[in-house]
Wavefront OBJ file of the C-alpha trace (Angstrom):
o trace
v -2.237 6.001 17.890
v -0.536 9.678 18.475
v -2.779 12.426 17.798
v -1.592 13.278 14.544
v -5.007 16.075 13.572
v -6.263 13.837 11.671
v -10.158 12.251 12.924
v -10.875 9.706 9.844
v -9.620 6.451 8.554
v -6.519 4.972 8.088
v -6.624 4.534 4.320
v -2.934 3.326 4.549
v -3.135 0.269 6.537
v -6.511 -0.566 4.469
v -5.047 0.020 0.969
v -4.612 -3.236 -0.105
v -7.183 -5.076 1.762
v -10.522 -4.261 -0.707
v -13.996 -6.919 0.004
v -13.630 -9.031 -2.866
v -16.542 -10.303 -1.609
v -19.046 -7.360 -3.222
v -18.559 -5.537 -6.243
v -16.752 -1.736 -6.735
v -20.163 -0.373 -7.400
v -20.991 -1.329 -3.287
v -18.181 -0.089 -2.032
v -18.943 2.584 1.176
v -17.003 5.725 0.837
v -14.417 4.198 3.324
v -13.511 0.901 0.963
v -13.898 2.995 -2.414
v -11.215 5.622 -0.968
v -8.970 2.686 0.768
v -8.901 1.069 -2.771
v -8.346 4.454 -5.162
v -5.004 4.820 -2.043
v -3.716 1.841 -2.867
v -4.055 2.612 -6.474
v -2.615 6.267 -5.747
v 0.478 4.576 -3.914
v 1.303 2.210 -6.921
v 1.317 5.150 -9.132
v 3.538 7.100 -7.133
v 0.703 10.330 -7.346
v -2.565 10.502 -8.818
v -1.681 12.402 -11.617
v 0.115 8.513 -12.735
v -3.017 7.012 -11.993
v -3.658 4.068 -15.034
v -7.747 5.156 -15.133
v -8.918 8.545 -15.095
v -11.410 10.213 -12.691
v -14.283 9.321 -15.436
v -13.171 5.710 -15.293
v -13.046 5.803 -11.693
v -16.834 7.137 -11.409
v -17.778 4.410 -13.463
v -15.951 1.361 -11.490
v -17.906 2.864 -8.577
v -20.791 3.669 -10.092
v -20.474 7.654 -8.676
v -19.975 10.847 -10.390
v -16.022 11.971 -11.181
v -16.718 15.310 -8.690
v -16.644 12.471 -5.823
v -13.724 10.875 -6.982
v -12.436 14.603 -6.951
v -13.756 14.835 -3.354
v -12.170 11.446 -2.572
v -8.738 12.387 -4.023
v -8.671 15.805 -2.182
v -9.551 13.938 1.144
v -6.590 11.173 0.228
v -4.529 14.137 -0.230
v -5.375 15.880 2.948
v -4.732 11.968 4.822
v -1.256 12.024 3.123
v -0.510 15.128 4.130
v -1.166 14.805 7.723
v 0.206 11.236 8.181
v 3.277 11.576 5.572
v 3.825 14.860 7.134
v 4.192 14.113 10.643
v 6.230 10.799 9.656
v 8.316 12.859 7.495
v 9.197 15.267 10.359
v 10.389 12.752 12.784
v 12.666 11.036 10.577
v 13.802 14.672 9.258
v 14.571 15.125 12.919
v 16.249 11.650 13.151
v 18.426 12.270 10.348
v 19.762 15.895 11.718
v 20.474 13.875 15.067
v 22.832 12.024 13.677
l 1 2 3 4 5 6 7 8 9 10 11 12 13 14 15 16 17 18 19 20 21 22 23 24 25 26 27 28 29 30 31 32 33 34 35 36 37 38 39 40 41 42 43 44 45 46 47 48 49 50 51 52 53 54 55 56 57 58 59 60 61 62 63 64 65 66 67 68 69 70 71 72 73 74 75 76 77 78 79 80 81 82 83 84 85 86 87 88 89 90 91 92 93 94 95 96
């Protein structure tokens, strides 16, 4: 994988994939934010998210300033994956 700046997961290629297997509440940081991406890409932003921060603290049983924290580091992810992506095919496009 290029060095893109950014050091933590890939929520992108694990949105999608949550462990049925154990309940939101047990979710480690890693699955909870994987699952609120996925939710964040069907929505299109998470301002169009269906459940609100509150709602989200409950499914996980944590408070809505982590979901805060959670969305902020989403963002961050986005912005340094969706940003490099963006720039190459930016640079594709003005090739041709």
């Amino acid at each position: 994988m290029p060095d893109d700046g950014w050091d933590g997961p890939n929520y992108a290629e694990m949105a999608g994939r949550a462990p049925f297997d154990k309940p939101p509440n047990e979710y480690s940081y890693i699955e909870r934010r994987a699952e609120i991406y996925s939710m964040i890409e069907d929505a299109g932003h998470p301002r169009n998210l269906e459940r609100s921060q509150d709602e989200l603290a409950d499914r996980y049983d944590v408070s809505q300033p982590q979901i805060s924290k959670d969305i902020k580091n989403l963002w961050d992810f986005e912005a340094t994956h969706n940003g490099q992506r963006a720039k190459a095919v930016t640079g594709w496009l003005a090739e041709k």
